[in-house]
N, C-alpha and C positions, 0 to 999 in steps of 0.2 A: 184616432183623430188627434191633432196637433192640437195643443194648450194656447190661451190666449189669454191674456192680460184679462181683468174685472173690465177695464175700461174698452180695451178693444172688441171684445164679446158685446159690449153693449153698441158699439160704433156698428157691429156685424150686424147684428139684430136689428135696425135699421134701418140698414141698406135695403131695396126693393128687390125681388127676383126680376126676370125679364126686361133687364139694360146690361147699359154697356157702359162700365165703371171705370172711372180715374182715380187711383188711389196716387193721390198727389203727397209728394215726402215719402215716400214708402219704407223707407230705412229697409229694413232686410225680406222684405217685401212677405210678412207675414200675414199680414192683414189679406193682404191679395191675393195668398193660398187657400186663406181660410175660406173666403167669398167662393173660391171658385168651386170648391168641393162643397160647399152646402149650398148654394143657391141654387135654385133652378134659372138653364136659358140665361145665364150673363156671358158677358165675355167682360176680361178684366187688362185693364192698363197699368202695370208700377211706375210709378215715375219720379224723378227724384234731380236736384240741380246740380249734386254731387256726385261724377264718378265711383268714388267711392263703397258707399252703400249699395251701389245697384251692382258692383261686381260681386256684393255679400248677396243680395236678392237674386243674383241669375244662379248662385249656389244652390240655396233653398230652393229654387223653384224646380233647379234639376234635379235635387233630392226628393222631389215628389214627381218626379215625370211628369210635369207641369209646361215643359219648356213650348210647347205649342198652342197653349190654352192661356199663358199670359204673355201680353208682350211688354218688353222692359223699354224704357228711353229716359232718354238726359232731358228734361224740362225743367224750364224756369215758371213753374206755378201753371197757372191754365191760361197761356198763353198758346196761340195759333192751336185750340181743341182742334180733332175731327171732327166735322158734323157728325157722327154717331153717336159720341160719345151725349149720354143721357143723365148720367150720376158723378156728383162730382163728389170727395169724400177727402176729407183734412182733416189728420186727428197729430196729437204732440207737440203742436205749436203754442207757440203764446198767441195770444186774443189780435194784438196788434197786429200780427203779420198776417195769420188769417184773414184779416178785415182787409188787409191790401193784396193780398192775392185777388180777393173775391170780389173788390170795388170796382170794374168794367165790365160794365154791362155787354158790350160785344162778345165779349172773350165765353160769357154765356146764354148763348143765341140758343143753341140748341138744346142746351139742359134743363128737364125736368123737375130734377132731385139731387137737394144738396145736403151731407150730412157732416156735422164739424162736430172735432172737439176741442175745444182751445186748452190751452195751461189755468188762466187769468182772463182779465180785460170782459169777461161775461157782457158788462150793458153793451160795449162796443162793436162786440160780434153779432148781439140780436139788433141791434141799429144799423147795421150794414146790413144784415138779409133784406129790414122792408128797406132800406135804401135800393137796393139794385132790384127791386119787383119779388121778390121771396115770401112767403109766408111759413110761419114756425108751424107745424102740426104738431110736434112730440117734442119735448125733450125730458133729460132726465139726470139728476147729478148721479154720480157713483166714485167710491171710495175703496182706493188703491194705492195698493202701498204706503197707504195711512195719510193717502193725500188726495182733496176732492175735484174730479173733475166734471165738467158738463159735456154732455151729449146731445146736439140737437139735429132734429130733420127738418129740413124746409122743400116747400114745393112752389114751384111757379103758381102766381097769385097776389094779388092784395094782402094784404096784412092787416088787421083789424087794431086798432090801438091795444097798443100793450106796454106797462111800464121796463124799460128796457132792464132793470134792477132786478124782476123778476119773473121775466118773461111769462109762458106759460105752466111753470113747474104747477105740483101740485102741494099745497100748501097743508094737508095732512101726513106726507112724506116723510119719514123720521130721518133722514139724511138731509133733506128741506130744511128742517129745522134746525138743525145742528150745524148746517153751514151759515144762515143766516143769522142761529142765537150766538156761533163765536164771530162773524164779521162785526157784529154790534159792538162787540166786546175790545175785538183791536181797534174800530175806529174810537169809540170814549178811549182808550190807551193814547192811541195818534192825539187826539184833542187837548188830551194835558201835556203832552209833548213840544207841539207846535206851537210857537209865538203868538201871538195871537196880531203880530202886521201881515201874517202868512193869509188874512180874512177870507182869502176865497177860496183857499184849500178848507179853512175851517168850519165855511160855510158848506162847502161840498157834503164833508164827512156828516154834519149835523143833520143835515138836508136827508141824506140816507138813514141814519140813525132812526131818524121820525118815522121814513116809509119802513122801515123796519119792525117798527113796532106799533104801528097801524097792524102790516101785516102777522106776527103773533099776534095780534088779538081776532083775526079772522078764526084764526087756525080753533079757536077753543066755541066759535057756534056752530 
């Protein structure tokens, strides 16, 4: 069985058996191999806006006699989906692009299950799922390559308030905590840095600081 990143093992794990998956950005379309050999009843989509990688992905895919089990295309994001398609999956981006892929509701008529993993930009990507009708059921940070990323699955649904700083993680999670006790740490760093005419960047940071440490103090009842 092919090896898979910390982070993309956990994008895999995930993913639903019985759909039908767009692995959007695919780079060398490893992710899409791995799916297709452990899931049960998927069919899987690479896709990617770059030429480029997808001539490295129809490689790989032929490396595993795959070449009828995924199909590869040139896409610009989740634009013009197939109706079938039911799972939509974005991992290696930054927060920001993610959140503009994903921000037309059309474009996701027919999906089910959405499963991202940004770089960054965390509150912005759980504000876009309940923005376009998504609900988080799972996510989960994980640590790769000595750098943390988030994992999250959302399903069609309402979204019940949630602070988008810390979505649904679990708040006894020792990666949990370790990302949010060093975010604490760089924003007091940013705070004596910043001018203090900068007030709404400095209000931003403090503002998180406080829910930060609301939130350690949950963690210890």
């Amino acid at each position: 069985m092919m090896k898979l990143s910390k982070r993309l093992e956990l994008v895999a794990s995930f993913v639903p058996d019985n759909s039908h998956i767009i692995d959007v950005g695919c780079d060398h379309a490893l992710l899409a191999i791995y799916l297709t050999k452990t899931l049960k009843n998927v069919e899987v989509t690479a896709s990617d806006i770059n030429p480029k990688p997808l001539e490295a992905a129809k490689l790989n895919i032929s490396k595993y006699n795959l070449d009828k089990k995924i199909k590869v295309v040139l896409k610009d994001g989740i634009n013009d989906l197939p109706s079938d398609i039911s799972t939509v999956v974005i991992s290696g981006m930054g927060g920001i692009l993610i959140s503009k892929i994903l921000d037309n509701k059309k474009n996701l008529q027919n999906v089910k299950t959405i499963v991202v993993s940004p770089n960054n930009d965390f509150p912005l990507v759980r504000k876009t799922i309940k923005k376009i009708g998504f609900k988080i059921v799972k996510e989960e940070l994980v640590i790769d390559n000595q750098k943390i990323y988030l994992v999250i699955k959302a399903i069609l649904g309402h979204q019940m308030k949630i602070d988008y700083l810390f979505g649904t993680l679990n708040n006894k999670n020792l990666t949990t905590i370790g990302y949010y006790s060093n975010l604490y740490v760089t924003n007091s760093k940013n705070l004596k840095s910043i001018p203090k005419k900068y007030f709404v960047k400095r209000y931003r940071l403090k503002r998180e600081n406080s829910k930060i440490k609301k939130f350690m103090l949950t963690i210890k009842k």
